[in-house]
C-alpha positions as CSV (number, residue, x, y, z in Angstrom):
1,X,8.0,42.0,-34.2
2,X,8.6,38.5,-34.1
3,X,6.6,35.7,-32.7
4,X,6.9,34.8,-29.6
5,X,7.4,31.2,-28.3
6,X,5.0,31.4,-25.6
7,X,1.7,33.4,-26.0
8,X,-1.8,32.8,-23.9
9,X,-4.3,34.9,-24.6
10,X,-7.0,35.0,-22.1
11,X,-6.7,31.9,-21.1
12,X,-9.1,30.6,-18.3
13,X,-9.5,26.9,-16.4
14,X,-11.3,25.5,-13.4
15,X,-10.3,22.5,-12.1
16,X,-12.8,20.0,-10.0
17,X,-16.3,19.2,-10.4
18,X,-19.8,21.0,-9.5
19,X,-20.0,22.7,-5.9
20,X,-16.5,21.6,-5.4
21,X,-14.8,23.4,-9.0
22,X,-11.9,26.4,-8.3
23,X,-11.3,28.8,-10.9
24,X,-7.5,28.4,-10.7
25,X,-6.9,30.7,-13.8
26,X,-8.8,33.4,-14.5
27,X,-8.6,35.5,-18.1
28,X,-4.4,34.9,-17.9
29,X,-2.5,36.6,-21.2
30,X,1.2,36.0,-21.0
31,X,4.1,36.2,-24.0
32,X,7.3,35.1,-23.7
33,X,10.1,35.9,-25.9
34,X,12.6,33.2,-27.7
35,X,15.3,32.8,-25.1
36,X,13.8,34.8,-22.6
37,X,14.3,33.7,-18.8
38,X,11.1,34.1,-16.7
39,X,10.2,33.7,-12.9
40,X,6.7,33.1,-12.0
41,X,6.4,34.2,-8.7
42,X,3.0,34.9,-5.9
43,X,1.5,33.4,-2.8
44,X,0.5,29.9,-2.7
45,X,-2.8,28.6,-4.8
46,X,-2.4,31.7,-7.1
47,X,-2.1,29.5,-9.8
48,X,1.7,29.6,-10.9
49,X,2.0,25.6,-11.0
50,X,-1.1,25.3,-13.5
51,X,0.1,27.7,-15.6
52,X,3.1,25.9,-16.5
53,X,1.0,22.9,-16.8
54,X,-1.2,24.4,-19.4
55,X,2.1,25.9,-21.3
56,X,3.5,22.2,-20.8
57,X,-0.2,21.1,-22.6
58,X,-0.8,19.3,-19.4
59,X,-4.0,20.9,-18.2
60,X,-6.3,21.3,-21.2
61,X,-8.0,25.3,-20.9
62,X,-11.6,25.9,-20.6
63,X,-11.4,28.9,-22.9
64,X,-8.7,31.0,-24.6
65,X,-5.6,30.6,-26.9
66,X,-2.3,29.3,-26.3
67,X,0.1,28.9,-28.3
68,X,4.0,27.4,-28.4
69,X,6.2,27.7,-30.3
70,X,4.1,28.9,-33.3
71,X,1.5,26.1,-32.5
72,X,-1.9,26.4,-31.2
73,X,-1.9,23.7,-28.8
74,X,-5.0,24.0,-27.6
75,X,-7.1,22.6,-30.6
76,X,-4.8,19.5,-30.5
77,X,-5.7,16.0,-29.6
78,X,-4.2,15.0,-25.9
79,X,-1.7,12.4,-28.4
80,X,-0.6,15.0,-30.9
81,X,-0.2,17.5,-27.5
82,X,2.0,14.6,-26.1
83,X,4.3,14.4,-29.2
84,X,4.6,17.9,-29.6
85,X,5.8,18.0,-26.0
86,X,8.3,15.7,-26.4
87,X,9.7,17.7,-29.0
88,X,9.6,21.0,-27.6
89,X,9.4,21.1,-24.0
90,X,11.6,19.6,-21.2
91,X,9.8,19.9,-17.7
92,X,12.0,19.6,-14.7
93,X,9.7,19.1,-11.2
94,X,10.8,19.9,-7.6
95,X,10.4,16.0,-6.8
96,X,12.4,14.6,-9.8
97,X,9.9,12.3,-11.2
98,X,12.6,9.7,-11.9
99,X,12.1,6.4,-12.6
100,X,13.8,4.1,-9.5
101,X,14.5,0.8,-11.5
102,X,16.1,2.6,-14.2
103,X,19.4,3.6,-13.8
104,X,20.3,7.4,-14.5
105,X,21.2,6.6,-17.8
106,X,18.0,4.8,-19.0
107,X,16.0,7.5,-17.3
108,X,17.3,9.7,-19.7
109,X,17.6,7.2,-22.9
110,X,14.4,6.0,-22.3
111,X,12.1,8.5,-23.5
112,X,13.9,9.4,-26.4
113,X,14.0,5.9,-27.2
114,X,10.0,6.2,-26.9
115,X,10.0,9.0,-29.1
116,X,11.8,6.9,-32.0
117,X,15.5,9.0,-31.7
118,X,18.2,6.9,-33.5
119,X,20.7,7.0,-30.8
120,X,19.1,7.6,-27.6
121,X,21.7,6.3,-24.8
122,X,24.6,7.8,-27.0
123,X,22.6,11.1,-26.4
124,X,21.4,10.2,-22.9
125,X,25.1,9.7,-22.0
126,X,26.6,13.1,-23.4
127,X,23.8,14.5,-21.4
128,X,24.4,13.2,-18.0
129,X,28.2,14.3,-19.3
130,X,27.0,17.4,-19.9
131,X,25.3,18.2,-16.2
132,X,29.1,16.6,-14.8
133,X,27.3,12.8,-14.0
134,X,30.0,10.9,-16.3
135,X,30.4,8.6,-12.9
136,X,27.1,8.1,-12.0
137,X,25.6,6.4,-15.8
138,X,24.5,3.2,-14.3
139,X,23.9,4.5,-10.4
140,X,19.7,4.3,-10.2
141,X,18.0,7.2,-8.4
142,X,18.2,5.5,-4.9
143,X,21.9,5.3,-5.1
144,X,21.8,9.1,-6.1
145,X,21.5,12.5,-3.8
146,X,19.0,15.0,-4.3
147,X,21.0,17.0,-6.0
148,X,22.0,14.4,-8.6
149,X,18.8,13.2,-8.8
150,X,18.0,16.9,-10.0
151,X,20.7,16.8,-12.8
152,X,19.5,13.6,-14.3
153,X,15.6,15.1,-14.7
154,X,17.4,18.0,-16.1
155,X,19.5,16.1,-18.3
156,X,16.3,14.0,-19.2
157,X,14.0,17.1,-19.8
158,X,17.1,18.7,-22.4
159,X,18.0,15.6,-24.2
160,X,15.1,16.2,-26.8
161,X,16.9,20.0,-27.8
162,X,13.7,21.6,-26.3
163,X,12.9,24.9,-27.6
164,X,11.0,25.6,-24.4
165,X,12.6,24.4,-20.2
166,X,10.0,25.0,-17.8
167,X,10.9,24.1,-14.1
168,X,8.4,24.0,-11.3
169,X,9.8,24.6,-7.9
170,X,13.6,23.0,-9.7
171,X,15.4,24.3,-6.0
172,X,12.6,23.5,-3.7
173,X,13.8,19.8,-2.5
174,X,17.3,20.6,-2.3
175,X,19.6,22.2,0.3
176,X,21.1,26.0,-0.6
177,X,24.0,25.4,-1.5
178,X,22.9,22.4,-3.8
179,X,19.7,24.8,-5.2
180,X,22.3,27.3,-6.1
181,X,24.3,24.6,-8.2
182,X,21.4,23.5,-9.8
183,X,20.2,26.9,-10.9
184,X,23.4,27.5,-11.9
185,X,23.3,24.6,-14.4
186,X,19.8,25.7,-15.3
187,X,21.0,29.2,-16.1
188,X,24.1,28.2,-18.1
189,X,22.6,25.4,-19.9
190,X,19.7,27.4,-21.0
191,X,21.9,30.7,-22.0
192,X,24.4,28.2,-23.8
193,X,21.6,26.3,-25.8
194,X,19.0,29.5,-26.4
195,X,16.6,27.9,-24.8
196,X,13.5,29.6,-23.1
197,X,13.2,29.1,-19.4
198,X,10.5,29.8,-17.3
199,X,10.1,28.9,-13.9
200,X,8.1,29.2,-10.3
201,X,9.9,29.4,-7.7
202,X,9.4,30.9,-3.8
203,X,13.1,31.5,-3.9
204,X,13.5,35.3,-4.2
205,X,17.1,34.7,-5.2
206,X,15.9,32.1,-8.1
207,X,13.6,34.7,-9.9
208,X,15.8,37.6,-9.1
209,X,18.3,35.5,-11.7
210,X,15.5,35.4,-14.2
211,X,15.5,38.2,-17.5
212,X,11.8,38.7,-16.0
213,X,9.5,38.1,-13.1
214,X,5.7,37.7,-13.4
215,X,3.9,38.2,-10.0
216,X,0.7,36.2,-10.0
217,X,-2.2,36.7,-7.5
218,X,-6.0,35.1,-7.2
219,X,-5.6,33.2,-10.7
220,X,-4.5,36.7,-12.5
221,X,-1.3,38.1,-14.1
222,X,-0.2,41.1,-12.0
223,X,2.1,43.3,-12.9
224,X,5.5,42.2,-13.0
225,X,7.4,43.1,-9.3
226,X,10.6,42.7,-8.0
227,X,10.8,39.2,-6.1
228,X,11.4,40.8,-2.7
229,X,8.1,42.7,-2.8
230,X,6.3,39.1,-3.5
231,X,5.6,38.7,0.7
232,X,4.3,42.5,1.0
């Protein structure tokens, strides 16, 4: 059997101090195969955004395994966690994260530029190509709509080649008919390149495109459940 690219093995966290401390995850085991779509769906403050922050290696866990991509990210330093990241995982928010003095194409450029790539706006620029924003190179964010906006984080988050997409919410900011181009281009991209995707999203529609669908409840993995059955 081969390895998969995302496993978590009992994986628990509380965030917050003292009285005041949540267990947001509680005992979580989740695998993910190599190009595998998957929809993490559940109620509100069942912990589906933290999760992808600890797979991103943005939330450090108090106790179990994970491991990406063959690495077990867990016993890294938050600086060796940060360049791994940039390596092997784009993250795509539901608020776009963009920076607003930068024009789209030095949002992109930029952090590849950071990470030392030898021709980062030549990439950053077959990127914004790529998601169909060859007229927008030097627009900045506040010149661009939401859905624009959406396609240059995306185009950001795959410049690197990530092994690993994760997308929190990708649809939630955006109008339907917009949310449905952008998952389209999240789909496509992702099938076309072999990347893994996994994504939360309320959007019923959203996960029901996904190879899988995790249902998450109270901090636990439940079984997984078709999306429609997620408000029952």
């Amino acid at each position: 059997m081969t390895e998969p690219v995302i496993d978590l093995k009992d994986v628990s966290l509380r965030l917050g101090q003292g009285a005041s401390s949540v267990h947001v995850l509680k005992g979580v085991s989740l695998r993910v195969e190599h190009g595998q779509s998957t929809a993490i769906i559940g109620p509100s403050g069942s912990g589906k955004s933290t999760l992808l922050m600890v797979i991103a290696g943005l939330e450090r866990v108090d106790s179990g395994a994970v491991s990406i991509a063959g690495q077990r990210i867990d016993r890294l330093s938050e600086d060796v966690v940060a360049a791994f990241r940039g390596r092997t995982i784009g993250i795509v928010f539901q608020s776009f994260h963009l920076i607003p003095n930068m024009t789209a194409l030095e949002n992109v450029a930029v952090p590849l530029e950071l990470a030392g790539h030898e021709d980062p706006f030549s990439v950053a620029k077959q990127e914004l190509m790529a998601v169909g924003l060859k007229d927008r190179l030097s627009h900045y964010p506040g010149e661009l709509s939401g859905g624009e906006q959406q396609r240059v984080a995306i185009a950001r988050a795959l410049a690197p080649a990530p092994a690993i997409m994760i997308a929190d919410e990708p649809t939630g900011n955006l109008d339907q008919a917009t949310g449905r181009q952008i998952a389209d281009l999240l789909f496509s991209t992702a099938h076309a390149r072999g990347t893994t995707l996994v994504l939360v999203t309320h959007d019923s529609a959203l996960a029901a495109r996904c190879d899988r669908q995790v249902s998450m409840r109270s901090g636990r993995i439940e079984e997984a459940v078709p999306a429609h059955a997620e408000a029952g």
